[in-house]
LOVEX-454474 format. One record per residue (C-alpha): residue in three letters; x, y, z. Coordinates in steps of 0.1 Angstrom, whole numbers, padded with zeros to 4 digits, always signed. Layout:
<atoms>
ALAXYZ;...
</atoms>
This chain:
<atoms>
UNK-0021-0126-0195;UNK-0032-0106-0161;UNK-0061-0081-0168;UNK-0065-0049-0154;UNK-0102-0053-0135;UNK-0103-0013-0115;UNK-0083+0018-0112;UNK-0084+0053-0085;UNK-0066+0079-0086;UNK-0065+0096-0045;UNK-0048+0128-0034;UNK-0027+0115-0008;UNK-0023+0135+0026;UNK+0016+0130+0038;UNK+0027+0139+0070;UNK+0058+0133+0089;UNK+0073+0117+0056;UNK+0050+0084+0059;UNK+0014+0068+0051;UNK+0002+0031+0052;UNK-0024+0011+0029;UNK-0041-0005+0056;UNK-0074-0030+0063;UNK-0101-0009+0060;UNK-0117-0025+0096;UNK-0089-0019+0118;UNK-0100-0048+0139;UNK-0085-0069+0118;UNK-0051-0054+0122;UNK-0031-0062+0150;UNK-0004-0031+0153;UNK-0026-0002+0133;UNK-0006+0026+0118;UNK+0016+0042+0129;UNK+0024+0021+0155;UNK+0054-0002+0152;UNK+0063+0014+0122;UNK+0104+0015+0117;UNK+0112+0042+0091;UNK+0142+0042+0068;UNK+0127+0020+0041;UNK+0106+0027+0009;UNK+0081+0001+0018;UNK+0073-0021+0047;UNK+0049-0050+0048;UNK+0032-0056+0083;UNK+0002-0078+0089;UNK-0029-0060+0079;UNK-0012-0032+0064;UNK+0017-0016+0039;UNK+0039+0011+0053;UNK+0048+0040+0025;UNK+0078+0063+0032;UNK+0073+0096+0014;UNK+0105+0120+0003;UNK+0090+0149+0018;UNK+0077+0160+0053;UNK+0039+0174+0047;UNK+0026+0170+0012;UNK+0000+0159-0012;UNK+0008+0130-0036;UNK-0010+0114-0062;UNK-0020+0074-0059;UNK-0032+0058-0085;UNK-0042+0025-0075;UNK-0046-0008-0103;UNK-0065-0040-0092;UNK-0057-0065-0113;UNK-0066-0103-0122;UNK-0027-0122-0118;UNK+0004-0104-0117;UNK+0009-0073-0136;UNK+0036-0064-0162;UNK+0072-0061-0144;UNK+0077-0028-0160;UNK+0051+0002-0160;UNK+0051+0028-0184;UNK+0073+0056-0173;UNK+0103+0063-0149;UNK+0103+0050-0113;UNK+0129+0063-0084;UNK+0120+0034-0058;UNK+0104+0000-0063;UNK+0089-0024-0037;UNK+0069-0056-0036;UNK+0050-0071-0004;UNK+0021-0091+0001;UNK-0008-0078+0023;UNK-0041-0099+0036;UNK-0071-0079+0033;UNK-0104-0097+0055;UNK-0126-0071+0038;UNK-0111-0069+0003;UNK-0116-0032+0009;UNK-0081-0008+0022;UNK-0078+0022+0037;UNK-0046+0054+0034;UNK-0041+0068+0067;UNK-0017+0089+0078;UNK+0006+0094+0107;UNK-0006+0122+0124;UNK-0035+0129+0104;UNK-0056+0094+0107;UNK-0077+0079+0080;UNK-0086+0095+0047;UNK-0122+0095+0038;UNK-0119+0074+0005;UNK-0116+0035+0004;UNK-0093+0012-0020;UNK-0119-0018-0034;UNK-0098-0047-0043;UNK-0128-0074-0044;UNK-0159-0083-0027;UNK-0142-0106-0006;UNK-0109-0109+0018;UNK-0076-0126+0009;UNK-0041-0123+0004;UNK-0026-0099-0025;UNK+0006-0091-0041;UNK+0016-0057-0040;UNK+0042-0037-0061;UNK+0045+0003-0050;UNK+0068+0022-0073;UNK+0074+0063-0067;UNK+0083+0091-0084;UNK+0091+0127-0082;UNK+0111+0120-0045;UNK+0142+0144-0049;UNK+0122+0176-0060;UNK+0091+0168-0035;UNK+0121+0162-0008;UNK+0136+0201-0019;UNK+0098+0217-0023;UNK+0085+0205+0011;UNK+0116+0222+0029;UNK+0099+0254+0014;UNK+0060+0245+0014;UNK+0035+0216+0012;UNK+0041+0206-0026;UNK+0011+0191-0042;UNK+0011+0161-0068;UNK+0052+0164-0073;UNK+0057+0131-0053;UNK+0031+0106-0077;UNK+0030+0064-0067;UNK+0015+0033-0085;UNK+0003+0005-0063;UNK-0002-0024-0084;UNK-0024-0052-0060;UNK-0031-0089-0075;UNK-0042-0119-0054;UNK-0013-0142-0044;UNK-0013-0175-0062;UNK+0018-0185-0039;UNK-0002-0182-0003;UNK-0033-0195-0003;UNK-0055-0195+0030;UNK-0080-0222+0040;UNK-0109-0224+0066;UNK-0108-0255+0079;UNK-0131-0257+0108;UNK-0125-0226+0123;UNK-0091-0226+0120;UNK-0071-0206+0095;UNK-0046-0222+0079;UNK-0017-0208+0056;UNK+0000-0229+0029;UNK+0034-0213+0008;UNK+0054-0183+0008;UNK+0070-0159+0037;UNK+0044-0150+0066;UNK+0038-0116+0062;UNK+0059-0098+0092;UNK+0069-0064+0096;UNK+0111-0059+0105;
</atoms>
């Protein structure tokens, strides 16, 4: 049975409906956010990085973010509007939110001490009234999302002199 090993809760910073969980050394990502992002989806997977698209325009939402041992319960307590899973490969073991206009936010997602490949399931609430209150204002906390991140036990990545070498499961590509 998988094993919660660390939680954060963040105040998210939305703007211009959309923020990614990205590599927190940006060298290590190949198209940073937001460029080559494609909007119209809940959640995209890119290499380096996992697009989020928000309900509303300019708001605050809450993150909480669980690390965990293997894969996570399918169902978490309470009621979700959207669901997505995606797989993101972290050299650092450490992620970053940034935003589209507004850039990096100061606090850092630890996932381990070390880089690899995890599994990652994003579920969202609270869409329909943050999409009404951030016509009128910039709501705060109405729009709340649980990122679930485990390492993948279907990719596995090897060094072999020098060269990195990726066994099982879909490369992880943007659209």
């Amino acid at each position: 049975m998988a094993r919660l090993t660390r939680q954060q809760e963040l105040d998210v910073h939305v703007d211009f409906y959309g923020r990614t969980l990205q590599e927190l050394h940006d060298t290590f990502v190949p198209v940073p956010y937001p460029d080559g992002h494609v909007g119209g989806r809940f959640v995209s997977e890119y290499p380096g990085r996992i697009d989020v698209e928000s309900a509303g325009h300019t708001h605050t939402a809450a993150l909480r973010v669980e690390v965990w041992d293997g894969e996570p319960p399918a169902e978490a307590p309470g009621s979700w509007d959207e669901q997505g899973d995606v797989r993101i490969r972290s050299e650092s073991g450490q992620l970053i939110v940034w935003g589209v206009a507004g850039g990096p936010m100061p606090e850092t997602v630890r996932l381990s001490d070390t880089g690899g490949t995890r599994r990652a399931r994003i579920r969202c609430t609270g869409r329909e009234e943050v999409r009404r209150l951030a016509q009128q204002g910039v709501a705060h906390g109405v729009e709340r999302y649980l990122a679930q991140l485990w390492p993948d036990s279907e990719s596995t990545t090897a060094e072999s002199g020098g060269v990195r070498v990726r066994s099982g499961g879909p490369a992880a590509t943007g659209p």
